[in-house]
C-alpha positions in Angstrom: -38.1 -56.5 52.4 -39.3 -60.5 53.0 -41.9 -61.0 50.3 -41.2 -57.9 48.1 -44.4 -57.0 46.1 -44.4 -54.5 43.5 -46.8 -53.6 40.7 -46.9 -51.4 37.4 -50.7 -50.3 37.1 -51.0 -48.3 33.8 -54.7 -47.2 32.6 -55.4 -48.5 29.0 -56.7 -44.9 27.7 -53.1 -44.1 25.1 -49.9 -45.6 24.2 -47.2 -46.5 27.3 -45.5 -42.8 27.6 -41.9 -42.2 28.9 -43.3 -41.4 32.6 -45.1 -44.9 32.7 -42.4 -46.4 31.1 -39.5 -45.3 33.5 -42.2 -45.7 36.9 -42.8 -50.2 35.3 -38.4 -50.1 35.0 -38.2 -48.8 38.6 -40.8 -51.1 39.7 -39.2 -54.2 37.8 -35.4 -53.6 38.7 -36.7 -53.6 42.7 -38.2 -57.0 41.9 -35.4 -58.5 40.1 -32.9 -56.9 42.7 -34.7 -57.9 46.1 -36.3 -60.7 44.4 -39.9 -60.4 44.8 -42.9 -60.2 42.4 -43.6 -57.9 39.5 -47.7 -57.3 39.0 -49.2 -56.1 36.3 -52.6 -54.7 36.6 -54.4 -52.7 34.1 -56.6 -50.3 36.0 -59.5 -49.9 32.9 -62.6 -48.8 35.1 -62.8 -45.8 33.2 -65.1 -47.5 30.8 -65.3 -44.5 28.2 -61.6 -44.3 27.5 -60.1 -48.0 27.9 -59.6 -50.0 25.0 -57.7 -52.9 24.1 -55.6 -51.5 21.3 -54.3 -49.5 24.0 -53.6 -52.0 26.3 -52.1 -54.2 23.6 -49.9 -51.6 22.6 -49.0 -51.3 26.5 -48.4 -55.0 26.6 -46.3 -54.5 23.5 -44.2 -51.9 24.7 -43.7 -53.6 28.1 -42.4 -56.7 26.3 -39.8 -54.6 23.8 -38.1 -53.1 26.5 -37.7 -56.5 28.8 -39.8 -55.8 31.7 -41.6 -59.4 32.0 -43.9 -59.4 34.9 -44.2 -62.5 37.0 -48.0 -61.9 37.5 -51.0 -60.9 35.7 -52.1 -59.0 33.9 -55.5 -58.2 36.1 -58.0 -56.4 34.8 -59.8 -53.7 37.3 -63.0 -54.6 35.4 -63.1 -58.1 36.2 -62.9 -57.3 39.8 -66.5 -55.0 40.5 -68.0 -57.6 42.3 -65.2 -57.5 45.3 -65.3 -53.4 44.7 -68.8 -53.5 45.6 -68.6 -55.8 48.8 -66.1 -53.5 50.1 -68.2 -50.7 49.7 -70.9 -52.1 51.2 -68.5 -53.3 54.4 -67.3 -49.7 54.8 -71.1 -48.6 54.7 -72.4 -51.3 57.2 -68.8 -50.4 59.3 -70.3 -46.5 59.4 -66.9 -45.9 57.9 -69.1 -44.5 54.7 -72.1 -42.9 53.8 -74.8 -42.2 51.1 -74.4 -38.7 49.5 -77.4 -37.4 48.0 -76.3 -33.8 46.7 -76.8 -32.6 43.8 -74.4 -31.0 41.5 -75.9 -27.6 41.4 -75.7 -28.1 45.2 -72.1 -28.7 45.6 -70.8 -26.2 43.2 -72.8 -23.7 45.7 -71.1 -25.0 48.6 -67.8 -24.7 46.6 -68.2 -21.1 45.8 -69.5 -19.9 49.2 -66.0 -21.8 50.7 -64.0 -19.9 48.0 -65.7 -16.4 49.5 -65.2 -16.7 52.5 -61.7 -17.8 52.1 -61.9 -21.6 53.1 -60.7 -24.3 51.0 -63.5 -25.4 48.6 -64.2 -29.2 50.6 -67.0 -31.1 50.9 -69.1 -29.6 53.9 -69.9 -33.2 55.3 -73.4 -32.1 54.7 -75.1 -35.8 54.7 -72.7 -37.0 57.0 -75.7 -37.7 59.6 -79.0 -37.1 57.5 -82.5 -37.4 59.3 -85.2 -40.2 57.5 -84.8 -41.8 54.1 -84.0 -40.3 51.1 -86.4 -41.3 48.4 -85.5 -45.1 46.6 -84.9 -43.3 43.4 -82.8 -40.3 44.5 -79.0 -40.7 43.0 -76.3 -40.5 45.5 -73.2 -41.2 45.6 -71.0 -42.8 48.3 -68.6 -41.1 50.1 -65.7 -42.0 53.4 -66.6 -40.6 56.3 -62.4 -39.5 56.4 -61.0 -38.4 59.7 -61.3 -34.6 60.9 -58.7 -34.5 63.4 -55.2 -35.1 63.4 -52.7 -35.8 61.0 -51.6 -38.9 58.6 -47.9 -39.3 58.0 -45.9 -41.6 55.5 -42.5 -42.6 55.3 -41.7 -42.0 51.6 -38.9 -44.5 50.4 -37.4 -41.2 48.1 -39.2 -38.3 49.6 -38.9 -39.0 53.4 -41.6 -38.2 55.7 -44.7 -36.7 54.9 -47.4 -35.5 57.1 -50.7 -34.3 55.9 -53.1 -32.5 57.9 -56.7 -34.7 58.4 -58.8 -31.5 58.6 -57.1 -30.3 54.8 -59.0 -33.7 53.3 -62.4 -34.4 52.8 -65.1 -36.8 52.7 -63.7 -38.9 49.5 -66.4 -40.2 46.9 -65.4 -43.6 46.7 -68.8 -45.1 44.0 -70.1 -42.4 41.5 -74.2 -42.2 41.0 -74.0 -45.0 38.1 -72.4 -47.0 40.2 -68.7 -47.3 39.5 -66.4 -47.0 42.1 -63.9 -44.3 41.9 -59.9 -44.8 41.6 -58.6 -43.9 45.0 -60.9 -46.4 46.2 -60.4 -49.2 44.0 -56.5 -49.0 44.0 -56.5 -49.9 47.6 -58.5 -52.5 47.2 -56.5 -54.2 44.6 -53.1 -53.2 46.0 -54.5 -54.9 49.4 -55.8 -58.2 47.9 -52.9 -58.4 45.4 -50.5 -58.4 48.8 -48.6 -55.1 47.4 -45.8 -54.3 49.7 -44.5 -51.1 48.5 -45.9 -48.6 45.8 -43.7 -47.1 43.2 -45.0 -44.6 41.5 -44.9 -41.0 39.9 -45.0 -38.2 42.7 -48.4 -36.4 41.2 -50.0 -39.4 43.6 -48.8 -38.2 46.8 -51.6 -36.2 47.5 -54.0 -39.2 47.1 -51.8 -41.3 49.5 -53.0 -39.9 52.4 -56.7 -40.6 51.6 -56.0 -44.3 50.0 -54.0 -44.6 53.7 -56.9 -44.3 55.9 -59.0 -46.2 53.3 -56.6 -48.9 53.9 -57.1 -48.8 57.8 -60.8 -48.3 57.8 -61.0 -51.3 55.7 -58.7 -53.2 58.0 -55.6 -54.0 55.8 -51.8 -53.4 56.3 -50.6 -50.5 54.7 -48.0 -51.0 52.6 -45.1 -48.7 52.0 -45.0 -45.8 49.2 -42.0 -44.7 47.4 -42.6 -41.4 44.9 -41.2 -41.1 41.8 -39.9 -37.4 40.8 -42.0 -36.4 37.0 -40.3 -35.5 34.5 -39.9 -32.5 32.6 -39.3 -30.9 29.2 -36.3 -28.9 28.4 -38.7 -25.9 29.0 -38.6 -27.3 32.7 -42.5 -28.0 32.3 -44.3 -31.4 32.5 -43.1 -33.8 29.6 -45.5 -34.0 27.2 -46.4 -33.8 23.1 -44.9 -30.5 22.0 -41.3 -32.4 23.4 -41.7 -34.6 20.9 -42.0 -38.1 21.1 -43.5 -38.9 24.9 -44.8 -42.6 24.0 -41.8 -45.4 24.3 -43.1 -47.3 20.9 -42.7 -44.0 18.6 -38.8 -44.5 19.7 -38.9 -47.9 18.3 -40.2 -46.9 14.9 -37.3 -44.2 15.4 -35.1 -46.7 15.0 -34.3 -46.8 18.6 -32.9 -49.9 20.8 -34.5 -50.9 23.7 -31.8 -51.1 25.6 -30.7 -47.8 24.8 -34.1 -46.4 25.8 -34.4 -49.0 29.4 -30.5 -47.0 30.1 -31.9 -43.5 29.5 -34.7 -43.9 31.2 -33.2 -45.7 34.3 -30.9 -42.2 34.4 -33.9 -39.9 34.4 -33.8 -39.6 37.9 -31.5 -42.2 39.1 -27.5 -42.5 39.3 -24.8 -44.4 40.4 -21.4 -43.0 40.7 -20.5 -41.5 37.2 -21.3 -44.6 35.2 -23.5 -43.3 32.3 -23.7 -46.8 30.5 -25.3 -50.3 31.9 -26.7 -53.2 30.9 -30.1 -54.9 32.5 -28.1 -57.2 34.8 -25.6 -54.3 35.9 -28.9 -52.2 36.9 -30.4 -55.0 38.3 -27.5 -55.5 40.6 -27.0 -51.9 41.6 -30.8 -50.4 41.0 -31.6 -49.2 44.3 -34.4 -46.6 45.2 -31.9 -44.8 48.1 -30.1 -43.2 44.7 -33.1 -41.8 43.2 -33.3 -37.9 43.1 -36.0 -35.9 44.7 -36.3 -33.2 41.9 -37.7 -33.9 38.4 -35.5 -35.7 35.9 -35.5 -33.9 32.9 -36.0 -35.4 29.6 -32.6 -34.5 26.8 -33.5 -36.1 23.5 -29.6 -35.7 22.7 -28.9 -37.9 25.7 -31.2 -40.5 24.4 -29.7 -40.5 20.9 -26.0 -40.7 21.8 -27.0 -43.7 24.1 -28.3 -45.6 21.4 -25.5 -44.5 18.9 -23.6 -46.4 21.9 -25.5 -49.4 21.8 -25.6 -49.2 18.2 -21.9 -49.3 17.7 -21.0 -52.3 20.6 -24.3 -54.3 19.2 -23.8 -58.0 18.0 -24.6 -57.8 14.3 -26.7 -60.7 13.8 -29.2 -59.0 16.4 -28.6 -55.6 14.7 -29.7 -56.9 12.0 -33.1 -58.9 12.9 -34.5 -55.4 13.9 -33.2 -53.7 10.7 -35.6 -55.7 8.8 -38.9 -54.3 9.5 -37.0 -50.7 8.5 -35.7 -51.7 5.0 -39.2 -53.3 4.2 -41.0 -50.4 5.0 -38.7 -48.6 2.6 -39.5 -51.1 0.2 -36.4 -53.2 0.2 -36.1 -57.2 0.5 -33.5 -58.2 3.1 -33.7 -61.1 1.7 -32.7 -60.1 -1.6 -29.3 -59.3 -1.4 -26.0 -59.5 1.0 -26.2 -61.1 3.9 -27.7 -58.4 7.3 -25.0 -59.1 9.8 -22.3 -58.7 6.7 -24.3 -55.1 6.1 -24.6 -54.4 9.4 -21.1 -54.1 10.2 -20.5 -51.9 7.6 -22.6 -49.3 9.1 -22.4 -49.7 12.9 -19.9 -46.8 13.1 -22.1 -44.3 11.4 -25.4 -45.0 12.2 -27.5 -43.1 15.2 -30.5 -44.8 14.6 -31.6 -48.1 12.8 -33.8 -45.6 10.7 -30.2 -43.9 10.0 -29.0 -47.7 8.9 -31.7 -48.6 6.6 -31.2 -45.9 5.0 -27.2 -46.2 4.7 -27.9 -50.0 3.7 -31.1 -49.3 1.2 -28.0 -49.4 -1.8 -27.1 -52.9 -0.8 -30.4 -54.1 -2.0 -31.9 -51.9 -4.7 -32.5 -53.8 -7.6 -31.7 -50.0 -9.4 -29.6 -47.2 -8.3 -31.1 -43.8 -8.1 -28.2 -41.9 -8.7 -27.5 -38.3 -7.7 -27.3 -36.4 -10.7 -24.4 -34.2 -9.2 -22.0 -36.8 -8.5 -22.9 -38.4 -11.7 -21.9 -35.2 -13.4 -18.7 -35.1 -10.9 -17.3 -38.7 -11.0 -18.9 -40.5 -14.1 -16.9 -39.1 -16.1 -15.4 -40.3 -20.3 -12.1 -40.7 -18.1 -13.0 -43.1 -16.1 -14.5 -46.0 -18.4 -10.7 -47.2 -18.7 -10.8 -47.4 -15.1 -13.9 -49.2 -14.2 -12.8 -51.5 -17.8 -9.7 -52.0 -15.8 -11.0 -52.4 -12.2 -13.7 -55.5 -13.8 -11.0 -56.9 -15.7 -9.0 -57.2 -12.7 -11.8 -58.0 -10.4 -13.0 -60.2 -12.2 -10.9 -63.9 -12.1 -10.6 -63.4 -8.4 -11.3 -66.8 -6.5 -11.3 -65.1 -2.9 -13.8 -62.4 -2.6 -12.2 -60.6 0.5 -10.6 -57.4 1.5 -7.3 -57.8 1.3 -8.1 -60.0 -2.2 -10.8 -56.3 -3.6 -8.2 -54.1 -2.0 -4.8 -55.9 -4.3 -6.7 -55.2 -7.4 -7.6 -51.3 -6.2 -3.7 -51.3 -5.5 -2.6 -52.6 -8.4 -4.4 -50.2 -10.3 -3.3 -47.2 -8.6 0.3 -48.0 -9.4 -0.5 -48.9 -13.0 -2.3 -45.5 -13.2 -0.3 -43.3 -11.1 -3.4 -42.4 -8.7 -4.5 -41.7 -5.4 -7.0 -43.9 -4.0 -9.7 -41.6 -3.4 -9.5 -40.9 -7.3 -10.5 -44.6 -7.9 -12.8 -44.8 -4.9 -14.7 -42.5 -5.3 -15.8 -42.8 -8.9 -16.6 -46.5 -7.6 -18.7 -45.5 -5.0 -20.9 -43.3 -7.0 -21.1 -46.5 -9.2 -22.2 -49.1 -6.3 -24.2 -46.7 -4.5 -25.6 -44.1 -6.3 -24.2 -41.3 -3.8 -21.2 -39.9 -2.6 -21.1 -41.5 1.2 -21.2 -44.8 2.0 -19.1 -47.5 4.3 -15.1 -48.1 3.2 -14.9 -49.2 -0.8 -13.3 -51.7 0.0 -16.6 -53.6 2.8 -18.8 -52.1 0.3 -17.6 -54.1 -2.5 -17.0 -57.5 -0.9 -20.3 -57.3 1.0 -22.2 -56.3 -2.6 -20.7 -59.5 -4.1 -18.8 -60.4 -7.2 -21.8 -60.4 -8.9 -23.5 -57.6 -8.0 -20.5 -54.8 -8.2 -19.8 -56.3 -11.5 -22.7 -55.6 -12.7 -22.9 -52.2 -11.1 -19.6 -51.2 -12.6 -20.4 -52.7 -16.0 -24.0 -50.6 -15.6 -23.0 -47.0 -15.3 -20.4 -47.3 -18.0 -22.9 -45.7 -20.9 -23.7 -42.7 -17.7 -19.5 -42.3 -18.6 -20.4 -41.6 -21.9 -18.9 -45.3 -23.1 
């Protein structure tokens, strides 16, 4: 398409949940792919609900996962002034008109419809009314929509789509205070912003017809409309709390990658071939909107976490371990206090799900004390083996090179000299450096602790041995 335009329009009323999420990472990839523009408008006309926290925390979200926008963001609520002359052209066009009933008087009109069996529209009632209303009577403003025939869209994923004109009503496009409503104002802005094609979650088909013949009564091109199958629980019902997480920055503080959440989400509706794993540039490349589904994607946690156990284990370590740092402070921990992150990280990319998962397995490295589990204390710091860890310092303790194959002589040495298996000496040494039972081979743990620091580990427990 010559002069792609596409736009992510989120409402600044929550957090940016996985539905949004995917619909901006659909939106961006057509951009990138066909290289046209990404807009981002915020659509924060509902006064009441829109905040800035929550479009911060939309900004912020949008930013984590790599979906930089080439325009905006506009604000709906610095645009009233245009919403208003429109209304008033559609008005003086006779293409609207001034409703004046009341509420009491349209939940009549909806009930009587409901009796007698017809579908509970607007009745068109001040459609053509005779003399003036009053200056201070309320009213609203409504389309005067088409009654007869049909409007029809060509749906980039659904295919055609054909809605009956008699089925829709007479639109309120400006509420009594004022404000004009969303239907009217998103055609408005996707008009003026030159939006070529709409990407967006399928719940909006059933607006697209109206928002269409808004477009043509106002005079603009309409542009094309490709909808976006939801996506569902487990359960098979609409995503939402009692899933678990639905908003994309509670997987961050997971301990989640972005890149493993911008892979599963691209999935959730979209394939190519059997590949399962790809990186921004391979989806940019093969993204295409011909390969998304037409039935709801839905949402597997599991899927999610074994992706970023993935992206986890191929990371580059030095990145790995920028976004550990905000994990091991929160747990109380200085990073900076200790064996170098990338030297850590490496020890634990092979057993770690989540970065949460890392922090924790890394929390030893750094501890100024051990908290030691009292049943391997009672298991492996035993009177026995102060001769071994006297041994193992004496014979760690002149070493020049602080490597593995330098650490792992000494452990050798000592096995022969004492006739043991490794995990005999291992193990005991382990409990000794980390408190626990588990923890990354004996030999990375002890040359990432440090000569120093496994020293002083070793010479520390030996009064727990009883010495």
């Amino acid at each position: 398409m010559a002069n792609l335009r596409v736009r992510f329009a989120p409402s600044p009323t929550g957090y940016l949940h996985i539905g949004g999420a995917r619909t901006a990472l659909f939106n961006f990839l057509v951009a990138r792919k066909e290289k046209g523009t990404f807009v981002l408008r915020i659509e924060d006309t509902d006064v009441a609900r829109s905040t800035q926290e929550s479009v911060d925390a939309i900004l912020e979200a949008m930013d984590w996962l790599g979906l930089s926008y080439d325009e905006g963001p506009y604000y709906q609520s610095q645009r009233s002034e245009l919403y208003r002359e429109k209304i008033d052209q559609l008005i003086a066009d006779g293409r609207a008109y001034r409703c004046y009933c009341t509420a009491e008087e349209l939940e009549e009109k909806r009930q009587k419809a409901q009796a007698e069996g017809r579908k509970p529209k607007y009745d068109g009632t001040c459609r053509v009314l005779s003399g003036r209303a009053p200056a201070d009577t309320p009213f609203v403003v409504r389309f005067l929509a088409p009654v007869e025939g049909e409007t029809t869209f060509a749906d980039r994923i659904k295919g055609p789509i054909t809605f009956r004109n008699e089925e829709l009503d007479d639109l309120i496009i400006q509420r009594s205070d004022g404000t004009p409503t969303y239907n009217f104002v998103v055609v408005v802005d996707d008009a003026t912003m030159g939006i070529t094609l709409v990407i967006r979650g399928d719940d909006h088909i059933n607006n697209t017809p109206r928002q269409i013949q808004l477009y043509e009564a106002l005079g603009y091109e309409v542009p094309q409309f490709a909808h976006v199958p939801m996506i569902l629980g487990a359960d098979k019902t609409r995503l939402s709390k009692r899933h678990g997480a639905t908003s994309v920055m509670a997987y961050k503080d997971l301990g989640y990658l972005p890149e493993a959440m911008v892979n599963y989400l691209v999935r959730l509706g979209w394939s190519h071939g059997d590949q399962e794993i790809f990186s921004m540039d391979e989806l940019i490349e093969k993204f295409s909107l011909e390969n998304v589904g037409k039935s709801a994607g839905v949402f597997n946690p599991g899927k999610l976490l074994w992706l970023n156990e993935h992206y986890i284990k191929t990371g580059d370590p030095v990145r790995l371990g920028d976004c550990l740092v905000p994990f091991l402070e929160e747990d109380g921990l200085d990073p900076t206090n200790g064996p170098a992150l990338p030297d850590v990280v490496r020890t634990l990319q092979d057993r770690a799900k989540t970065l949460v998962e890392m922090a924790e397995g890394a929390a030893f490295y750094y501890k100024k004390e051990l908290e030691f589990d009292g049943k391997a204390v009672a298991k492996f710091l035993t009177e026995d083996k102060i001769a071994i860890f006297n041994d193992l310092i004496e014979g760690l303790e002149p070493l020049d090179m602080w490597d593995a194959e330098a650490v792992g002589g000494v452990f050798q040495n000592l096995m022969k000299e004492k006739d043991l298996k490794l995990p005999a000496i291992a193990q005991p040494v382990r409990v000794a450096l980390t408190g626990g039972t588990t923890s990354p081979s004996i030999y990375d743990v002890v040359v990432v602790l440090g000569k120093e620091t496994t020293l002083r580990r070793l010479r520390d427990v030996l009064p727990l041995c009883g010495a």
